[in-house]
C-alpha positions as CSV (number, residue, x, y, z in Angstrom):
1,X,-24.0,-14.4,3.8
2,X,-20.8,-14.1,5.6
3,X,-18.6,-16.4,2.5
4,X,-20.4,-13.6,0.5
5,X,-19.0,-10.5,2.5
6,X,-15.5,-11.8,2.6
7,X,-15.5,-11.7,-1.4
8,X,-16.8,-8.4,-1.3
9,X,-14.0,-8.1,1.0
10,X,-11.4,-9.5,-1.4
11,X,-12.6,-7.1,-4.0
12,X,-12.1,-4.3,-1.7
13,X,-8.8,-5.1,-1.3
14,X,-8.3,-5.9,-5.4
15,X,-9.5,-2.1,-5.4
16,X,-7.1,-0.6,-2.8
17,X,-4.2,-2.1,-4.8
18,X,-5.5,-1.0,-8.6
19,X,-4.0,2.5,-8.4
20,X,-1.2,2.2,-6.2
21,X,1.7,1.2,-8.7
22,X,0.0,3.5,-11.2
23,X,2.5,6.4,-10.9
24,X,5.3,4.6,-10.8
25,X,5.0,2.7,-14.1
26,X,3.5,5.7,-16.2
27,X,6.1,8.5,-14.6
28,X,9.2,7.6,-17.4
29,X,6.2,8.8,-20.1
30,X,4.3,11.3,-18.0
31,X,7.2,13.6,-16.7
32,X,8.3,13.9,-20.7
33,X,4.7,14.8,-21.8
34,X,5.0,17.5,-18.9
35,X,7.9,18.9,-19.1
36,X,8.5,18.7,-15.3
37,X,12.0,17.3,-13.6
38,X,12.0,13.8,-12.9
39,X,11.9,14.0,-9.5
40,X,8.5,15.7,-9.6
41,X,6.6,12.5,-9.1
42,X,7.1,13.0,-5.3
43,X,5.2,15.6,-5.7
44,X,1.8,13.7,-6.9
45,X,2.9,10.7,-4.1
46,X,3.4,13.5,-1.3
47,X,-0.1,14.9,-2.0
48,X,-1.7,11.8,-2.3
49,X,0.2,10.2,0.9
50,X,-0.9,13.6,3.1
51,X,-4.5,13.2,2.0
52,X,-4.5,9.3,3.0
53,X,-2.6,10.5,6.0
54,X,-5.7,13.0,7.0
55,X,-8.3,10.2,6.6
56,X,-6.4,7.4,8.0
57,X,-6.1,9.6,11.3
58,X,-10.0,10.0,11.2
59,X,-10.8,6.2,10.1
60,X,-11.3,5.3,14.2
61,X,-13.8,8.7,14.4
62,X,-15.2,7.5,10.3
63,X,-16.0,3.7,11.3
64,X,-17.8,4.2,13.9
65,X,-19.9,6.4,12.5
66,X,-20.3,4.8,9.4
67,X,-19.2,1.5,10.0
68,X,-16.4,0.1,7.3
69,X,-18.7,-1.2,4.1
70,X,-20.2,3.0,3.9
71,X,-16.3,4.0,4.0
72,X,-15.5,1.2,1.8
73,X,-18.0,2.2,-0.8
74,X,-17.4,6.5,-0.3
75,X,-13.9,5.7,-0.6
76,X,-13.3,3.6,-3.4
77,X,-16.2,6.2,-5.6
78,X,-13.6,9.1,-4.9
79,X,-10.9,6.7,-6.3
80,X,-12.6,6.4,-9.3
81,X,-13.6,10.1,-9.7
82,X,-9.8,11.0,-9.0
83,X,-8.4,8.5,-11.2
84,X,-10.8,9.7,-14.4
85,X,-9.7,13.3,-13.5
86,X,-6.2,12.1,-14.1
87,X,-7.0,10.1,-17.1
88,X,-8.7,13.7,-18.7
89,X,-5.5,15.8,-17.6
90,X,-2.7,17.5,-19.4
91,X,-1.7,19.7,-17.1
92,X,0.9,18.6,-14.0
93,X,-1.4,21.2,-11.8
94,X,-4.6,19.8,-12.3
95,X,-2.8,16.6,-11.9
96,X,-1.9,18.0,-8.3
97,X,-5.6,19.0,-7.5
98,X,-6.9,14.8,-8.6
99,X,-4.3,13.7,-6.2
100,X,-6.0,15.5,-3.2
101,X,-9.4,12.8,-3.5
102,X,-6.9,10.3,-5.0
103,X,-5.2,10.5,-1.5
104,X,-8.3,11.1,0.5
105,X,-10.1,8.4,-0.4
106,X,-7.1,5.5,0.6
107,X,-6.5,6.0,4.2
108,X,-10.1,5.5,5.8
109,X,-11.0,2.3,4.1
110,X,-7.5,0.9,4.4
111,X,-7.7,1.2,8.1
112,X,-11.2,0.4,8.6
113,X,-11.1,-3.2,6.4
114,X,-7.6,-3.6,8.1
115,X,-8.7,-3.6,11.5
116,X,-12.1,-5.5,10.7
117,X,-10.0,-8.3,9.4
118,X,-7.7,-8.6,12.0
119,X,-10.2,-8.8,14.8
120,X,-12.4,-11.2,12.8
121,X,-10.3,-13.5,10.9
122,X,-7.3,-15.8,11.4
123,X,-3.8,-14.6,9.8
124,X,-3.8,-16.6,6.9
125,X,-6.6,-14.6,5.7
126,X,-5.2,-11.6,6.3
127,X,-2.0,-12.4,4.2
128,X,-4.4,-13.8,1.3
129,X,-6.5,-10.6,1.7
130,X,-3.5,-8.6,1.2
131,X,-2.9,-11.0,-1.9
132,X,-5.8,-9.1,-3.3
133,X,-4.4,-6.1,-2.6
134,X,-1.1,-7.5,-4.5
135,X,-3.3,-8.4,-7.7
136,X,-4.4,-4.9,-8.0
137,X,-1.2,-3.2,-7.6
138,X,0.2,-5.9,-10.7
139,X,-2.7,-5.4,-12.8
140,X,-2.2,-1.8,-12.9
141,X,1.0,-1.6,-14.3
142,X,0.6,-4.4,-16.6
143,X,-2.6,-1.9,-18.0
144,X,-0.9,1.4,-17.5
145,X,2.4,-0.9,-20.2
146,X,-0.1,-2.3,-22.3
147,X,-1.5,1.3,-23.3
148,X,2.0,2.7,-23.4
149,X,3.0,-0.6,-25.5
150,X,-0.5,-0.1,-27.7
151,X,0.6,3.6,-28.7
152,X,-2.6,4.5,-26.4
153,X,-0.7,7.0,-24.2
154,X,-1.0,7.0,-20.2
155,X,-4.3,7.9,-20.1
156,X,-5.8,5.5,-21.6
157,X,-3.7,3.4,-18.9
158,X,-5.6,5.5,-16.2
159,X,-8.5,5.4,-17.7
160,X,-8.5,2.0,-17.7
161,X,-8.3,1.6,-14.1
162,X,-10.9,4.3,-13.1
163,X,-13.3,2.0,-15.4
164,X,-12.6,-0.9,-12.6
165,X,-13.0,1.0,-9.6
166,X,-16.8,2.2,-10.8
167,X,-17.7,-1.7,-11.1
168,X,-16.0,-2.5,-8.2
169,X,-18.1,1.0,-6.1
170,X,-21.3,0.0,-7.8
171,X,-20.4,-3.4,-6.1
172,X,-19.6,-2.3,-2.9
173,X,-23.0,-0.2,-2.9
174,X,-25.3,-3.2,-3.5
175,X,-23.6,-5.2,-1.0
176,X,-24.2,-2.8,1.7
177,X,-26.9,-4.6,3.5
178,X,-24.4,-7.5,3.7
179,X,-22.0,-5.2,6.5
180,X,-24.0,-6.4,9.6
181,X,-22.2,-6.8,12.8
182,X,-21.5,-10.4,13.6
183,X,-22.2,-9.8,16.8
184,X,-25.6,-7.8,17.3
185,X,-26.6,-8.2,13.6
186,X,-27.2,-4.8,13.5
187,X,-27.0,-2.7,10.2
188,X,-24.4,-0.6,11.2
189,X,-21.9,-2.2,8.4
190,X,-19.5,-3.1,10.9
191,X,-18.8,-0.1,13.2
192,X,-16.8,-1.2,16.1
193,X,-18.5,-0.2,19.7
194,X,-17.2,2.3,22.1
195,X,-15.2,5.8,22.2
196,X,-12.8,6.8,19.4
197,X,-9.1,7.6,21.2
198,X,-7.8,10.9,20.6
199,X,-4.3,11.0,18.6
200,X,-2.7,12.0,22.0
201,X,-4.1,9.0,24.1
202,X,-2.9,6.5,21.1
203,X,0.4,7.5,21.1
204,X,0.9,6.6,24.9
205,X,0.2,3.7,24.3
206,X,3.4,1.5,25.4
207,X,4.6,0.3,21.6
208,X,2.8,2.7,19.7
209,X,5.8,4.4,18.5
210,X,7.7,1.6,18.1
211,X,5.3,0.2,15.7
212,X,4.3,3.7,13.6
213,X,8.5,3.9,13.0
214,X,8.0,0.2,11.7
215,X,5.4,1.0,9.2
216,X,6.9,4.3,8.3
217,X,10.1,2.1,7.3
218,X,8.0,-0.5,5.5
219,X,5.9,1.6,3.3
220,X,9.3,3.7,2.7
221,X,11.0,0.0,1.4
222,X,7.7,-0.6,-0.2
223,X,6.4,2.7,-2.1
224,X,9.9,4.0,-3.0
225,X,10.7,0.2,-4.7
226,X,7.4,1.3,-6.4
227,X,7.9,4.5,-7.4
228,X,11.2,4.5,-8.5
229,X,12.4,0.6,-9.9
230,X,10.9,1.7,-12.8
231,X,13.4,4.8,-13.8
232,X,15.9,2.9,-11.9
233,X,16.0,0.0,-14.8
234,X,15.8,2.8,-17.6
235,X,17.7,4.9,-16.5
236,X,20.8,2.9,-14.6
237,X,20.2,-0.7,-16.0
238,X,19.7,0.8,-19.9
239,X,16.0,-0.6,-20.1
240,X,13.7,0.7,-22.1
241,X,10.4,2.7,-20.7
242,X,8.1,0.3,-22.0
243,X,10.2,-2.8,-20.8
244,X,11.0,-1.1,-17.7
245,X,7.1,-0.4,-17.0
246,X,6.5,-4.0,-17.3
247,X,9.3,-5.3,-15.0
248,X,8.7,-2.9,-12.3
249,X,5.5,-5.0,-12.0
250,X,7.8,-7.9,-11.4
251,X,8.1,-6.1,-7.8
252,X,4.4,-6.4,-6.9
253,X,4.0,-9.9,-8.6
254,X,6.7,-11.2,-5.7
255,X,4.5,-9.6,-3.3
256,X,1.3,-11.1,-4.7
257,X,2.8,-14.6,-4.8
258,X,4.5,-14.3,-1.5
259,X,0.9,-13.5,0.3
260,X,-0.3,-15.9,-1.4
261,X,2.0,-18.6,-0.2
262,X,2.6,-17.1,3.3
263,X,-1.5,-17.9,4.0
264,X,-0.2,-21.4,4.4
265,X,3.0,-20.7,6.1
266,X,1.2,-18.8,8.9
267,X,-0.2,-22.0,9.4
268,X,3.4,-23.3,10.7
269,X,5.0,-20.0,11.7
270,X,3.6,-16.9,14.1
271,X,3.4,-13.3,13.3
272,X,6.6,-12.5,14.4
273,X,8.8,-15.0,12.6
274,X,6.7,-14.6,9.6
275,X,8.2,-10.6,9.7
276,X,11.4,-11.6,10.7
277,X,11.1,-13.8,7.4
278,X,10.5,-10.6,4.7
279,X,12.4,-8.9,6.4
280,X,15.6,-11.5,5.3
281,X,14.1,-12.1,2.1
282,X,14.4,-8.3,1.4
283,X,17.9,-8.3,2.5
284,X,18.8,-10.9,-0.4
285,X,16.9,-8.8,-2.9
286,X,18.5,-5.4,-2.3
287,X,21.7,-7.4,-1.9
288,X,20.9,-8.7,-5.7
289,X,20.4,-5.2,-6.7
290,X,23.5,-3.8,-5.3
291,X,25.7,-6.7,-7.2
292,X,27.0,-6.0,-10.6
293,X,26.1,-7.9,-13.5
294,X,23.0,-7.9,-15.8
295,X,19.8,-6.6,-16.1
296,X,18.4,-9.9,-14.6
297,X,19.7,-9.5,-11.7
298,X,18.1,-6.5,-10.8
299,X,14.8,-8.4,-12.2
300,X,15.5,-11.0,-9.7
301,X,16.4,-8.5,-6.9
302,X,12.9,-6.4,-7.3
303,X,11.0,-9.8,-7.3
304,X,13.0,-10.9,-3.6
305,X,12.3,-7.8,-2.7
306,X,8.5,-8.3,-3.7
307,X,8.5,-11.6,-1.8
308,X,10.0,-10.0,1.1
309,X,7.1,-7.3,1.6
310,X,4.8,-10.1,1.4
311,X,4.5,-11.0,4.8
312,X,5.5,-8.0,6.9
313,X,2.5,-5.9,6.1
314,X,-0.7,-8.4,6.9
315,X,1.1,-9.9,9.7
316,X,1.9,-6.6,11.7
317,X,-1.8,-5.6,11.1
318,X,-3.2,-8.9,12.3
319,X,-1.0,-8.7,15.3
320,X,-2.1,-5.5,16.1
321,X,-5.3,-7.0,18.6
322,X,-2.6,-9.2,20.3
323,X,0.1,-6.5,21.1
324,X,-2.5,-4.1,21.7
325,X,-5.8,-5.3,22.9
326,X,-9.1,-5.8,20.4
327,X,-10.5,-2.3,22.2
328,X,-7.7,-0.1,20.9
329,X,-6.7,-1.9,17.5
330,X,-8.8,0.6,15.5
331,X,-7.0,3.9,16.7
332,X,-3.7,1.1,16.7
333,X,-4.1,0.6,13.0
334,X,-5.2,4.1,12.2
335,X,-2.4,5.5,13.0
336,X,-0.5,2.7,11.6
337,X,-1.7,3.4,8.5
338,X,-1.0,7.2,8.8
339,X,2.4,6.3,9.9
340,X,2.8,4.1,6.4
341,X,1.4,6.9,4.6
342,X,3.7,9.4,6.2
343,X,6.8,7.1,5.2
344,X,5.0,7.3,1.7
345,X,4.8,11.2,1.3
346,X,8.1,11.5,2.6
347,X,10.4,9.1,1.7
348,X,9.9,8.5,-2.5
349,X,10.4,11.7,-2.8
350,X,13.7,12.4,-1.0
351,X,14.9,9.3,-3.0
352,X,13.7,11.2,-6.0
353,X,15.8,14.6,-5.1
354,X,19.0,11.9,-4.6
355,X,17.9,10.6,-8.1
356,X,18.1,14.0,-9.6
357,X,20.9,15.9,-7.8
358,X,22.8,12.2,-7.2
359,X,22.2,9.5,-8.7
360,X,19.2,6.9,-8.9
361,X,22.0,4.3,-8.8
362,X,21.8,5.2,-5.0
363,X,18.1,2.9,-4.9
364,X,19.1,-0.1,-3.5
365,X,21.2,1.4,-0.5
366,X,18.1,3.8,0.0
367,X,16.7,0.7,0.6
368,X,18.8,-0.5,2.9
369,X,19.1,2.0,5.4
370,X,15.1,1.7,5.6
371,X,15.2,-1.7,5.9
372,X,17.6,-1.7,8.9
373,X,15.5,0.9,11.1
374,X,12.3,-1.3,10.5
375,X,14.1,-4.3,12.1
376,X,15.4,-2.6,14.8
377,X,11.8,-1.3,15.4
378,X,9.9,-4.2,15.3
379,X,12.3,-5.7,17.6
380,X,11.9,-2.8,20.3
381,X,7.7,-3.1,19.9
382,X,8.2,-7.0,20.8
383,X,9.9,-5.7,23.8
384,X,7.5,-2.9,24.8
385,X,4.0,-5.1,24.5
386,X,5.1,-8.0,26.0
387,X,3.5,-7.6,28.9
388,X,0.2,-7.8,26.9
């Protein structure tokens, strides 16, 4: 029964990573069809980074009240609702008002399987979980180009998509009685025990900020690569849309290999040097970006870049118990995840106004800068928990 759960766990995370790249691949068409600036996709990521910021705040109050396979299955249901109102749209407005449950319905369930994994699994599961996570994100935009290639529009690229996520909730509901805690057996689909921690008492913690700043960096290095590679390659590197839509994927293919293959290297290397790792291998790939010469090289740059996210992600999460004790990694991870979210409404966007008042040729020492504070603030929450 428990081999059984952790599929439905892999498909969870298959689901989380569906519609993430969605936006990014689609905007070149969409934006045109609108007739909206460019840099109005940070608008639809703000909206739907402040709704998974709101939920990923309440996951500690929301599992344990629930327990994670009920937010699992709500979650991924308002997905698919808010991915089917976007696939019916053809206004940017109503497009606004789909992003609110789009949003809403990430933050919870991220935290929630997150946390459950780390306390109950061993790194390399974690990173192979997030593999998951990274054949979603490259199946989307290899759908959302294949409509755009087929003449089908970007609808039928999002309605795609919303046709997965009602398998994969109808799924999630029948599995239901398979969330038991492995401790009591109870039927509580795995709600951790004990008091939810107020957003005030997290923060005290010693290394809480340290670590919210990290993910606010990562998911900054992660969601504007994302978001914008795509209209960086057609609109810098001469690609064209369709082309373009396709390589962007490149970016979350090097993540989804790189989990894949860092499962085995956690077997040889700890948390810590695993993110000290990425965060080199990211390095080389904005480096590649920054470097004249042809469009490959930018290809290649994405894909290091890809690799580098790989690890960094999983392996703060499962690390998360260690530095912070098993009783507070829920709240821990909550707000980690509204942190990542926060760096997600925020930062795409401000790389978008650059891109429209600038120059998008800016990306890769956008990049940089991001990449630089996370380092710097990983090394400081080493420093602060050490005691644990």
């Amino acid at each position: 029964m428990f081999q059984l759960l952790l599929v439905i766990i892999y498909l969870a995370f298959i689901s989380l990573g569906l519609p993430d790249a969605l936006l990014g691949a689609a905007w070149p068409t969409m934006y045109l069809e609108f007739e909206v600036p460019i840099s109005y996709a940070g608008i639809i990521s703000m909206i739907i980074a402040l709704g998974t910021v709101i939920s990923s705040l309440q996951s500690d109050r929301l599992t344990r009240w629930l327990g994670a396979g009920k937010v699992t299955a709500i979650s991924v249901a308002m997905t698919a609702v808010a991915l089917l109102g976007f696939s019916f749209t053809h206004s940017f407005w109503l497009l606004c008002i789909w992003a609110i449950p789009y949003g809403l319905g990430a933050g919870s369930v991220d935290a929630s399987l997150n946390n459950y994994v780390a306390l109950h699994y061993e790194s390399r599961h974690m990173s192979w979980l997030h593999c998951m996570w990274g054949v979603g994100a490259t199946l989307g935009p290899y759908l959302m180009g294949y409509a755009l290639a087929g003449g089908k529009g970007w609808h039928a690229g999002y309605r795609y998509i919303a046709i997965l996520q009602v398998v994969l909730t109808a799924i999630l509901i029948f599995s239901l009685p398979m969330w038991k805690n492995r401790n009591t057996g109870s039927a509580d689909a795995g709600a951790p025990e004990g008091k939810a921690l107020s957003l005030r008492q997290v923060i005290k913690i010693p290394g809480a900020k340290e670590v919210m700043l990290c993910f606010f960096c990562y998911s900054a290095v992660e969601q504007t690569t994302g978001l914008w590679a795509s209209s960086y390659l057609t609109l810098y590197k001469g690609v064209s849309s369709e082309t373009a839509a396709s390589f962007a994927s490149m970016f979350f293919i090097g993540i989804t290999i790189g989990r894949a293959l860092s499962g085995f290297i956690t077997m040889k290397l700890n948390d810590t040097q695993m993110i000290r790792l990425g965060q080199g291998l990211i390095a080389a790939g904005i480096l590649a970006m920054l470097l004249p010469g042809p469009q490959i090289a930018s290809l290649a740059g994405l894909i290091l870049i890809g690799l580098g996210c790989a690890p960094i992600y999983p392996c703060i999460i499962h690390s998360t118990p260690a530095h912070f004790g098993a009783d507070q990694s829920q709240a821990i991870i909550g707000i980690q995840m509204a942190s990542a979210y926060v760096g997600t409404c925020l930062m795409p966007p401000l790389f978008g106004m650059i891109a429209d008042y600038i120059t998008v040729s800016l990306l890769p020492v956008y990049l940089l800068v991001m990449l630089i504070l996370m380092v710097v603030m990983h090394e400081l929450l080493k420093k602060r928990t050490a005691h644990i």
